[in-house]
TORKOL-4160 file (C-alpha; in steps of 0.2 Angstrom, whole numbers, padded with zeros to 4 digits, m for minus):
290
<pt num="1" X="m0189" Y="0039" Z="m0475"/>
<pt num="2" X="m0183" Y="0057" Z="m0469"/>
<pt num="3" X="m0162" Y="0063" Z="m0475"/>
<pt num="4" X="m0161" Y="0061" Z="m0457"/>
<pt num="5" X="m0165" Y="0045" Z="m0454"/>
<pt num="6" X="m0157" Y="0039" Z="m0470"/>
<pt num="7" X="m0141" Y="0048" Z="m0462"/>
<pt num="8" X="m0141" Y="0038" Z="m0446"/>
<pt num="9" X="m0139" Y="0021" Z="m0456"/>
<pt num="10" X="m0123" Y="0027" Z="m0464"/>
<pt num="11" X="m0107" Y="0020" Z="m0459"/>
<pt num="12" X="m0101" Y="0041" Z="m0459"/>
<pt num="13" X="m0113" Y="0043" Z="m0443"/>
<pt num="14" X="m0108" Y="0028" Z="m0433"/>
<pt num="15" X="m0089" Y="0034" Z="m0435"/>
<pt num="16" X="m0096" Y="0049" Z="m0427"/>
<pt num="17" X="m0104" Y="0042" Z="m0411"/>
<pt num="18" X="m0090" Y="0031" Z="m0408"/>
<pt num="19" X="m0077" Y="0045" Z="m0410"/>
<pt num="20" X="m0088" Y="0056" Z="m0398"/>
<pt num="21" X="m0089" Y="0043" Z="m0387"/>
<pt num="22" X="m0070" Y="0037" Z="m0387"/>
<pt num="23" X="m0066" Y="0056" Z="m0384"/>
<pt num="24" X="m0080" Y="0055" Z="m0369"/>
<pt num="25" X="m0071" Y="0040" Z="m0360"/>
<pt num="26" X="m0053" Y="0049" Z="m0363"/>
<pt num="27" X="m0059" Y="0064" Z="m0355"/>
<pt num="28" X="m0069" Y="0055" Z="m0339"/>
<pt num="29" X="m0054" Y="0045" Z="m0335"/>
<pt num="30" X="m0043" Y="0059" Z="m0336"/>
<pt num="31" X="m0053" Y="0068" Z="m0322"/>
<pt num="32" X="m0053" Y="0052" Z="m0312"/>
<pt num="33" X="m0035" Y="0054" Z="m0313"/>
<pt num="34" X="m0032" Y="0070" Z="m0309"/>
<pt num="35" X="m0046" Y="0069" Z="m0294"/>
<pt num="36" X="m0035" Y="0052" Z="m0288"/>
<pt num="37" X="m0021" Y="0061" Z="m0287"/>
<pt num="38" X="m0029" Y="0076" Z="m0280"/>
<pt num="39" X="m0037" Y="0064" Z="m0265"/>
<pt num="40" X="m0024" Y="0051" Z="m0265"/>
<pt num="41" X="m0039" Y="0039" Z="m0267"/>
<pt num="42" X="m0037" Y="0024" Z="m0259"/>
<pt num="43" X="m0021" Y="0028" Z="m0250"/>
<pt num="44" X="m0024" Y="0031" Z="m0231"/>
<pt num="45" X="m0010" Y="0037" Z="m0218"/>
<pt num="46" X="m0011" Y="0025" Z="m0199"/>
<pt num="47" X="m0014" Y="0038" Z="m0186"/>
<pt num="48" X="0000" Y="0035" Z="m0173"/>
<pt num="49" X="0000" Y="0032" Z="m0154"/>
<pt num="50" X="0002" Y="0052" Z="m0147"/>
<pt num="51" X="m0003" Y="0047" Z="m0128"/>
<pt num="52" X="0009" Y="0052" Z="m0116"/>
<pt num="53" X="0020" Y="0061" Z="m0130"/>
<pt num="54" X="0026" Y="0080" Z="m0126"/>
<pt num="55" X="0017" Y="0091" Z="m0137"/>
<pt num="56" X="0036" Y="0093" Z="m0147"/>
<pt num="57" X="0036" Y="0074" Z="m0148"/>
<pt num="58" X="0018" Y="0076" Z="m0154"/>
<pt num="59" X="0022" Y="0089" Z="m0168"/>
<pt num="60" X="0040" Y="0077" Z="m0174"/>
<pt num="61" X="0027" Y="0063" Z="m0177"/>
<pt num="62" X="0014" Y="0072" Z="m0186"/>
<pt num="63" X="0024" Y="0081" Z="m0198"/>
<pt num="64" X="0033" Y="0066" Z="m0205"/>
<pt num="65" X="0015" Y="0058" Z="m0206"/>
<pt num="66" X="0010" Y="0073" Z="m0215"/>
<pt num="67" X="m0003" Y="0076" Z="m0201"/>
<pt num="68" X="m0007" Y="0091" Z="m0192"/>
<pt num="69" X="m0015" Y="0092" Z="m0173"/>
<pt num="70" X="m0026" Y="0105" Z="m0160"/>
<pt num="71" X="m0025" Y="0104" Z="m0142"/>
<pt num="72" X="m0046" Y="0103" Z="m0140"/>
<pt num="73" X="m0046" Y="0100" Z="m0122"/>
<pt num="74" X="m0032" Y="0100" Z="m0107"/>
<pt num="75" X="m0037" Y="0090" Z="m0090"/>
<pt num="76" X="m0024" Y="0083" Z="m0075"/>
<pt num="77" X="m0016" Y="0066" Z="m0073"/>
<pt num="78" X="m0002" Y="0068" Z="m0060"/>
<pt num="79" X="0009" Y="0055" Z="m0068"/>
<pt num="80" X="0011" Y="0064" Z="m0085"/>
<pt num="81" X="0020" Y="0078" Z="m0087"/>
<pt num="82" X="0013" Y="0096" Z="m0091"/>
<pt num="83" X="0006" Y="0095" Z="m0108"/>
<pt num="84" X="0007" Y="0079" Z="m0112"/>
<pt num="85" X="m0005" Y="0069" Z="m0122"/>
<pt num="86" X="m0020" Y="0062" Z="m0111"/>
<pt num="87" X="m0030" Y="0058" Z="m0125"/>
<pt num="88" X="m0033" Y="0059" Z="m0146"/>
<pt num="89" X="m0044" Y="0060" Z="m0159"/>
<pt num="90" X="m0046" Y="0049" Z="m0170"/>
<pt num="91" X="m0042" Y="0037" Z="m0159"/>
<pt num="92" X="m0022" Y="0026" Z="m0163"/>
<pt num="93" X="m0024" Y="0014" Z="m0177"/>
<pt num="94" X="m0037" Y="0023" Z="m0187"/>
<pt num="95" X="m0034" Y="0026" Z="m0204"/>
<pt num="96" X="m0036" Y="0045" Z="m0210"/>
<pt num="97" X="m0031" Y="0056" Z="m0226"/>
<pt num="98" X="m0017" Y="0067" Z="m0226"/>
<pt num="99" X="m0018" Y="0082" Z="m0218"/>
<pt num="100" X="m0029" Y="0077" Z="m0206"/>
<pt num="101" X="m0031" Y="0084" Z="m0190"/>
<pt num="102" X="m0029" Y="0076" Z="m0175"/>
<pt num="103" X="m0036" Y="0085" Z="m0159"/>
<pt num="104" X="m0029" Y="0079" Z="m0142"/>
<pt num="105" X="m0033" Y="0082" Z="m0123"/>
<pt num="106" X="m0018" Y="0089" Z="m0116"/>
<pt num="107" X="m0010" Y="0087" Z="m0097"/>
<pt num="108" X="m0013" Y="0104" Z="m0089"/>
<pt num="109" X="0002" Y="0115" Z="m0086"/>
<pt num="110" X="m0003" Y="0115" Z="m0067"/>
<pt num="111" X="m0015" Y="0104" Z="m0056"/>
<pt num="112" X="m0029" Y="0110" Z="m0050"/>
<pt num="113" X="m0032" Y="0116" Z="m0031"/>
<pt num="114" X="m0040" Y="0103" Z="m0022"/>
<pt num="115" X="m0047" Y="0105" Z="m0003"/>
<pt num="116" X="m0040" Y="0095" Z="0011"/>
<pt num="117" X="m0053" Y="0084" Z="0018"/>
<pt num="118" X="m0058" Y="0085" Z="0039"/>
<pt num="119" X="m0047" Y="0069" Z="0043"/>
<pt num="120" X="m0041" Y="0076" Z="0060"/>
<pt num="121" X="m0048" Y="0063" Z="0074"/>
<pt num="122" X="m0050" Y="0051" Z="0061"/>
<pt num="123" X="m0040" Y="0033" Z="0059"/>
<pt num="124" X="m0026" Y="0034" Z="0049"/>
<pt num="125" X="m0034" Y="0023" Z="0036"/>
<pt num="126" X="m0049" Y="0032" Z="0035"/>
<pt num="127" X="m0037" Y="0048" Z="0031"/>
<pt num="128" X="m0028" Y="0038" Z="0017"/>
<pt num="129" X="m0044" Y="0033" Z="0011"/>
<pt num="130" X="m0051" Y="0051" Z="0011"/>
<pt num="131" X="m0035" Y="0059" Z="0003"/>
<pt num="132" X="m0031" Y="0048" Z="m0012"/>
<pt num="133" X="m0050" Y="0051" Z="m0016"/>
<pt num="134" X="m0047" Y="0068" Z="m0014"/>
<pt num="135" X="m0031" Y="0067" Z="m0027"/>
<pt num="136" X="m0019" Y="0068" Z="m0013"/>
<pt num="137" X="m0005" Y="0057" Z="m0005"/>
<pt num="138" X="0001" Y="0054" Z="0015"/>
<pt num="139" X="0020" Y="0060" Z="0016"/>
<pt num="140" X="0028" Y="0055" Z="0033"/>
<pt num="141" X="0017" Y="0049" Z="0046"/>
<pt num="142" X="0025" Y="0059" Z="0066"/>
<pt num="143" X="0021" Y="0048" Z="0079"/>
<pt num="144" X="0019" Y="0058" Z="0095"/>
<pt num="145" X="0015" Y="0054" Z="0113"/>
<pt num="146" X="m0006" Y="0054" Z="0111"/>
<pt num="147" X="m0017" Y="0039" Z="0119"/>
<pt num="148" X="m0027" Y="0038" Z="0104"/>
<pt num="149" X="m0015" Y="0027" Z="0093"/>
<pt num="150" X="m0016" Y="0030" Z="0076"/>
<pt num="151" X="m0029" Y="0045" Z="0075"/>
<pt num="152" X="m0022" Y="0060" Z="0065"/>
<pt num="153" X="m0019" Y="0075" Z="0074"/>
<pt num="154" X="m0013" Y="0086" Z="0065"/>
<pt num="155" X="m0010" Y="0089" Z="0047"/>
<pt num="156" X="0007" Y="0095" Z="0040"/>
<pt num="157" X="0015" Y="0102" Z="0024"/>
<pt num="158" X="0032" Y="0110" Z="0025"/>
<pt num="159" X="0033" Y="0106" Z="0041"/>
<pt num="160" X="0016" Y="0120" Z="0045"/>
<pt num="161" X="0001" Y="0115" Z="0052"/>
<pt num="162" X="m0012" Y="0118" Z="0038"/>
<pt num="163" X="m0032" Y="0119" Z="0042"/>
<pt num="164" X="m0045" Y="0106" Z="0034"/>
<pt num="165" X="m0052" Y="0115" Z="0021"/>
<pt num="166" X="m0036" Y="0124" Z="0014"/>
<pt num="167" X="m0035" Y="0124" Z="m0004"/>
<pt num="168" X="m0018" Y="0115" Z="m0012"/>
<pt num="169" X="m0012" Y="0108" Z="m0029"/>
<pt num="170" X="m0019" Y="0090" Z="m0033"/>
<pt num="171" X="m0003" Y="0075" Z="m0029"/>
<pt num="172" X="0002" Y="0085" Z="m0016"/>
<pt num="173" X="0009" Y="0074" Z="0000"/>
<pt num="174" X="0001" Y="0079" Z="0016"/>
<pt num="175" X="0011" Y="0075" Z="0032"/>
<pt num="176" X="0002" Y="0064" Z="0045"/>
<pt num="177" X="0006" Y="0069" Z="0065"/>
<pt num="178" X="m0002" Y="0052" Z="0072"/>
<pt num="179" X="m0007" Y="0046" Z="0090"/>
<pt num="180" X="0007" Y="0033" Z="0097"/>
<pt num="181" X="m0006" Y="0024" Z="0108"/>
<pt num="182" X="0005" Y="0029" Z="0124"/>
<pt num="183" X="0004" Y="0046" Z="0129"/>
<pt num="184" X="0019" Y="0053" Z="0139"/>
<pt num="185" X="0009" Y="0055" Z="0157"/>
<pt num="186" X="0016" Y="0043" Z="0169"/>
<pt num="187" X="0004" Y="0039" Z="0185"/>
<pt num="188" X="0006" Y="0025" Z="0200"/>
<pt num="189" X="m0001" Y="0007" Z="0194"/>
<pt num="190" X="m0020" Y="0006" Z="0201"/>
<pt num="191" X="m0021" Y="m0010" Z="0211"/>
<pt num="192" X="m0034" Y="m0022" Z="0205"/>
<pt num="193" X="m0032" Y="m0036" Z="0217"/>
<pt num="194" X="m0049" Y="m0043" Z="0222"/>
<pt num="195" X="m0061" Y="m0034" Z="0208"/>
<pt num="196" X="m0070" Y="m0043" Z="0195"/>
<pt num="197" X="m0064" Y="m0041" Z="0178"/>
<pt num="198" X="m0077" Y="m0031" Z="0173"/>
<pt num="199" X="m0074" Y="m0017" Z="0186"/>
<pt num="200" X="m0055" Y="m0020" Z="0182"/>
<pt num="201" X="m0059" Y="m0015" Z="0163"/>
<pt num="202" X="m0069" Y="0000" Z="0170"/>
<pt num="203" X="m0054" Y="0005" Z="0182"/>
<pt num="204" X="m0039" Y="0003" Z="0169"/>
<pt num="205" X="m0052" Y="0014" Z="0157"/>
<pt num="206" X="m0051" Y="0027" Z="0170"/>
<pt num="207" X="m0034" Y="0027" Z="0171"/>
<pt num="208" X="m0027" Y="0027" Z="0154"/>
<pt num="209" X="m0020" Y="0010" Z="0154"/>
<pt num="210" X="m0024" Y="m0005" Z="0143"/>
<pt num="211" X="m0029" Y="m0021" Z="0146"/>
<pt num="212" X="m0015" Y="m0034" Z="0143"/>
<pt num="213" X="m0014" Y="m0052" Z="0143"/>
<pt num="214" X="m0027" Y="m0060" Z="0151"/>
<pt num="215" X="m0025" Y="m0078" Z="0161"/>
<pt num="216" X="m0041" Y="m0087" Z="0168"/>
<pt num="217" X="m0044" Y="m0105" Z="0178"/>
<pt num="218" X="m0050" Y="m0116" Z="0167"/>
<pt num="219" X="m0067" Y="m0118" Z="0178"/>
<pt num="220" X="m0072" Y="m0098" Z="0178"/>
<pt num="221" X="m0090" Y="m0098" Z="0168"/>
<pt num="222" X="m0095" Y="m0077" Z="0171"/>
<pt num="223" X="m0079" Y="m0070" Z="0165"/>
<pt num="224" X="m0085" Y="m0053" Z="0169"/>
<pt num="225" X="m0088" Y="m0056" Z="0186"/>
<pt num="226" X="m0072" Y="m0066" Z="0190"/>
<pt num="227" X="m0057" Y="m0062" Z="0202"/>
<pt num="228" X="m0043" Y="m0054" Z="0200"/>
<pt num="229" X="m0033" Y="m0062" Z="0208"/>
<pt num="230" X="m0013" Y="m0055" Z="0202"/>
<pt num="231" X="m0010" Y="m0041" Z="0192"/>
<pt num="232" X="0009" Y="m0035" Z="0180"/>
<pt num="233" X="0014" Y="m0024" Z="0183"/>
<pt num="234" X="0008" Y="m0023" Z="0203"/>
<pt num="235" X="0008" Y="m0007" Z="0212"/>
<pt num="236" X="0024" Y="m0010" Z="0221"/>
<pt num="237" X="0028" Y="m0011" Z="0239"/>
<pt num="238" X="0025" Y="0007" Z="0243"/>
<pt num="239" X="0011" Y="0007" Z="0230"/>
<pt num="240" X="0021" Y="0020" Z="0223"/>
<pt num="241" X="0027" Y="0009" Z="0204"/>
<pt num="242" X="0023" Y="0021" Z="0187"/>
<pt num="243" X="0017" Y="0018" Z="0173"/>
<pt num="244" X="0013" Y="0027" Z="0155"/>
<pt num="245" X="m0004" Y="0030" Z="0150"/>
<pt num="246" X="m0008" Y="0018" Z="0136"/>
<pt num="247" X="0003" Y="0004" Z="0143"/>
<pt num="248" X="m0006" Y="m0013" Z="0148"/>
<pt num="249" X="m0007" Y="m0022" Z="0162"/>
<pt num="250" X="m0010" Y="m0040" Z="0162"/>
<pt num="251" X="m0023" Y="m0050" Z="0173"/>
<pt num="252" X="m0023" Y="m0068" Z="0181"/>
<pt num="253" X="m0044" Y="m0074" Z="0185"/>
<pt num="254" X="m0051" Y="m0085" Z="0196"/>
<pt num="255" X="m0071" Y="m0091" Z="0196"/>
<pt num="256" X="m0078" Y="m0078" Z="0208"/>
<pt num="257" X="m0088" Y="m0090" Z="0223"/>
<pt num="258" X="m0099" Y="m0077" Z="0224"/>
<pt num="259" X="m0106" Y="m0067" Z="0210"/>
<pt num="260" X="m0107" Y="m0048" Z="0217"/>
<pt num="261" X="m0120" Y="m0038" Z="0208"/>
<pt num="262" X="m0109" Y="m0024" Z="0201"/>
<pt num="263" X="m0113" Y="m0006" Z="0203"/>
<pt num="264" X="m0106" Y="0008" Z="0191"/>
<pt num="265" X="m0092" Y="0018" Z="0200"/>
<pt num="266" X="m0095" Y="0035" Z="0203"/>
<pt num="267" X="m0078" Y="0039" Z="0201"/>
<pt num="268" X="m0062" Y="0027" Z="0194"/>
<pt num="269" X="m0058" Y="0026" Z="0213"/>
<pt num="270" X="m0074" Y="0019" Z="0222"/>
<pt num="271" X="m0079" Y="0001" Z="0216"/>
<pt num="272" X="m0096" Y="m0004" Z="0225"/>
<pt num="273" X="m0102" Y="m0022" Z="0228"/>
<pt num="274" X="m0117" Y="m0028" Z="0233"/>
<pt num="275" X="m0114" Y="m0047" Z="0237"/>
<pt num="276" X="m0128" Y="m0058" Z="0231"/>
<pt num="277" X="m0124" Y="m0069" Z="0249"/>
<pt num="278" X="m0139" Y="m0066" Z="0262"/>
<pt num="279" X="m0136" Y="m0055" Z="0278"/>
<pt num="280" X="m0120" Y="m0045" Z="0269"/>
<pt num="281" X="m0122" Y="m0027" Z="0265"/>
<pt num="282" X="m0112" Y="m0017" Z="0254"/>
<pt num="283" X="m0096" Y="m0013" Z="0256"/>
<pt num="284" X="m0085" Y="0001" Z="0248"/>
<pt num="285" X="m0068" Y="0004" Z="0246"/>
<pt num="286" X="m0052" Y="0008" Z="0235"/>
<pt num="287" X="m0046" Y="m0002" Z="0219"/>
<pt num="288" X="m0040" Y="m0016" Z="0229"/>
<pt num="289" X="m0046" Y="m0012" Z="0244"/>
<pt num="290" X="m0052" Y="m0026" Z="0257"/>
């Protein structure tokens, strides 16, 4: 057997090997230590809620945390203020190390310009649909004398006319000038005595006017072609009682004995009938005429 061989059996070399590897252990546990303190291994910070903070709020937070934080992004929510917090990464509740940067999307300083949408002629609920999709609000809605009731207009802001198209800061509030249904042009009442509803309908459309209440026999079956046979408000004694344009006017109906073929007016003013009754010919005349 060699020296070293007979070496390795001794109780000298075994004192050795355990020294060396006693010393080995010391030394790896020491740089566990030292790399556990360095990492704070195992220990891990909460990231905190930061949405809808002010960036100052942001920076009180973070530093007691020992955190740090970029602004990585900036976009535009109307009910936050300018540069507050829309967003973070990581995200609230995640665990993270210390220092660790937290990068947020930030509430830009001011809104974006946004075109006014063509809503003029349009209902106003179509215009409130087509501005909040646009990212802007209705302000005051200014009834004026128009006959279409609740069509826009105009469009207002500051109390100036503004064009479709023009460019302003998204949230704004856009003033509605609307339509009241009536108009402000008063004319005589047209007398409807004696026409079928039908042409009634056709005359009041001429006319501006509306048609009101309406109150039938019970026995009338073409409703269209039925009588009428009153009329409120009636043309007055003189024929001479106004009215607004857009106001209605309510008809009483009676079953029509005859059922006139009816032929389109040529003007509001001329109602023609043809009488279905052999041996009659047409006749012509005024709204109301006999």
């Amino acid at each position: 057997m060699s020296t070293f061989l007979q070496f390795m059996f001794t109780k000298y070399f075994w004192r050795h090997v355990g020294l060396m590897a006693f010393v080995s252990l010391l030394l790896l546990g020491f740089v566990f230590l030292l790399l556990s303190t360095y990492t704070h291994h195992g220990e891990s910070i909460t990231v905190p809620d930061l949405r809808k903070l002010t960036l100052e709020q942001v920076e009180k937070r973070l530093e007691a945390l020992n955190l740090r934080y970029t602004v990585l992004d900036s976009a535009y929510q109307q009910d936050l203020p300018p540069l507050g917090v829309i967003d973070q990464t990581p995200k609230p509740g995640d665990k993270v190390k210390e220092s660790r940067r937290i990068y947020l999307t930030v509430n830009a300083t001011n809104p974006p310009l946004v075109p006014i949408p063509n809503i003029i002629d349009a209902s106003l609920r179509s215009a409130e649909v087509q501005l909040n999709t646009a990212g802007l609000r209705v302000g005051q809605q200014i009834r004026v004398p128009d006959l279409a009731k609740n069509a826009v207009l105009d469009i207002k802001i500051n109390n100036k006319s503004v064009a479709p198209g023009t460019k302003i800061p998204k949230g704004s509030a856009i003033d509605l000038v609307l339509g009241d249904g009536l108009g402000n042009t008063r004319i005589t009442v047209p007398s409807l005595i004696g026409l079928t509803f039908l042409q009634a309908k056709l005359a009041l459309r001429g006319y501006g006017l509306n048609v009101g209440l309406v109150t039938k026999e019970e026995n009338i079956k073409d409703m269209e072609n039925a009588l009428v046979t009153r009329q409120s408000p009636d043309p007055g004694p003189e024929g001479d009682r106004l009215i607004t344009q857009g106001e209605p006017v309510d008809l009483f109906l009676r079953e029509n004995p005859e059922s006139p073929v009816l032929q389109m007016p040529d003007t509001f003013g001329d109602i023609h009938l043809t009488p279905t009754s052999p041996g009659n010919t047409g006749t012509s005349g005024k709204p109301g005429g006999n």
